[in-house]
N, C-alpha and C positions, 0 to 999 in steps of 0.2 A: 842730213839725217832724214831718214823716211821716217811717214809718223807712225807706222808699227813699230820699228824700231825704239820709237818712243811710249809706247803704250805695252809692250813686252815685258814682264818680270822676273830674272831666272829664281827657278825654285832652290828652295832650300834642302839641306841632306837630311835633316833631322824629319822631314813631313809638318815643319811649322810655316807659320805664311811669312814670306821674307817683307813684305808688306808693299803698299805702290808707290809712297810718297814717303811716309817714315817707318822704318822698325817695327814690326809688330807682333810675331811670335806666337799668334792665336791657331787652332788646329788648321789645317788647309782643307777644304772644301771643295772646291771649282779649281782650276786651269790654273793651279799652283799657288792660288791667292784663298784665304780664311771668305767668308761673307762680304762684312765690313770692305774689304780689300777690294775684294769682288765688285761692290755695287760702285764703288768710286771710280775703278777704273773704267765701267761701263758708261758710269754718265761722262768721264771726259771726253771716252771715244764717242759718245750722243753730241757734246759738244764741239769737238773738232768738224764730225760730220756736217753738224748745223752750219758752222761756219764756212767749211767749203763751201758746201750749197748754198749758201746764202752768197760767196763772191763769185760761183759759177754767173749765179744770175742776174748780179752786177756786171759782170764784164760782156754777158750776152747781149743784157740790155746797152753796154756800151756800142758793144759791137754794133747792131740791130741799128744805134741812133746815128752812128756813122755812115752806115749802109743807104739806111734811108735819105741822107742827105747831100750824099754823092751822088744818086741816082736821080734826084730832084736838079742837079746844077751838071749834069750831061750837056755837053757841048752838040747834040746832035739833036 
């Protein structure tokens, strides 16, 4: 599953927020979610974000420390 797929909410018929984690039924505001709704699912996608980028630059750095150390033990 992609993680928009995970972060996605389908709206409700009635114009209430179908909520992002539990039930919630408060007036809808934003991109089919009430406030409340709204900021939470904002800070999880700040969170996921973070955490990519934060193992982007582990694996760079892994990359970068293997790179470096093949280059140092060249047989030429």
């Amino acid at each position: 599953m992609h993680v928009i797929d995970r972060l996605l909410v389908p709206e409700s018929d009635d114009g209430t927020c179908p909520g992002y984690n539990t039930p919630c039924g408060r007036p809808v505001v934003s991109a089919g979610l009430c406030l409340r709704c709204r900021l939470v699912s904002q800070e999880d996608r700040d969170r996921i974000e973070q955490e990519w980028q934060q193992g982007l630059a582990e694996a760079v750095a892994v990359v970068s420390a293997e790179e470096s150390s093949q280059v140092r033990q060249a047989p030429f």
